[in-house]
C-alpha positions in Angstrom: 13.2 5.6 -9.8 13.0 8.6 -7.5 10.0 8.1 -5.1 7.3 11.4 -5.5 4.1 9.8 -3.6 2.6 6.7 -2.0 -1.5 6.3 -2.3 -4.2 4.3 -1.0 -5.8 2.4 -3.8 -8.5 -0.1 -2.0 -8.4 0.3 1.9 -8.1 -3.2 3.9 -10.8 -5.2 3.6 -11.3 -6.0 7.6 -7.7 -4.7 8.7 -6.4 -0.9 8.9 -3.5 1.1 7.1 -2.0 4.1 7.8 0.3 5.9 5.0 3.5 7.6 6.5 6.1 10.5 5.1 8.8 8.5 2.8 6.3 6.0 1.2 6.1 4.2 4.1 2.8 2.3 5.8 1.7 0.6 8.5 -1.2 -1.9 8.3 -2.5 -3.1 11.2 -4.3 -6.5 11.0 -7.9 -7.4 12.3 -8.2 -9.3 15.4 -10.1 -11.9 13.9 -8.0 -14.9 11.6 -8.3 -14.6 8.0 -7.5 -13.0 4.7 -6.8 -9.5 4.2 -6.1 -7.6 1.0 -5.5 -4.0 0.1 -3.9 -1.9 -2.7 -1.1 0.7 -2.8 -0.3 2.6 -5.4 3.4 4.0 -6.2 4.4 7.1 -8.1 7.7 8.1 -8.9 9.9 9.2 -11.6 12.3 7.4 -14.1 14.5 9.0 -16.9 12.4 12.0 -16.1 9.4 10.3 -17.1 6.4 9.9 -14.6 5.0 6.4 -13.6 3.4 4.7 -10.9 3.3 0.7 -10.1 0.0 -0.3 -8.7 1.2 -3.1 -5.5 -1.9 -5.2 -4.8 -0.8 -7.4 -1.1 -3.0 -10.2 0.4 -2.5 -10.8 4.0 -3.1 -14.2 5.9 -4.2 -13.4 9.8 -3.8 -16.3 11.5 
């Protein structure tokens, strides 16, 4: 796959997330314990035919 772009689906719920050049993210958790959940979506290309993945990530603070 050849990476095109990187998207914010559904923010954190209590944490934050920033998107970076390159597909790349930082989240930064809350500083309370807890879950976390948020939802990246990839797009990209494959046999020159556009797709994207949807990456759904659940995050234990402790």
């Amino acid at each position: 796959m050849t990476f095109k772009k990187l998207w914010l689906v559904r923010k954190p719920d209590r944490g934050q997330i920033k998107l970076r050049e390159g597909g790349y993210y930082i989240y930064t958790a809350p500083k309370a314990a807890g879950v976390d959940s948020f939802q990246l979506r990839v797009c990209g290309t494959t046999n020159a035919q556009d797709g994207y993945a949807d990456l759904q990530f659940s995050v234990q603070v402790d």
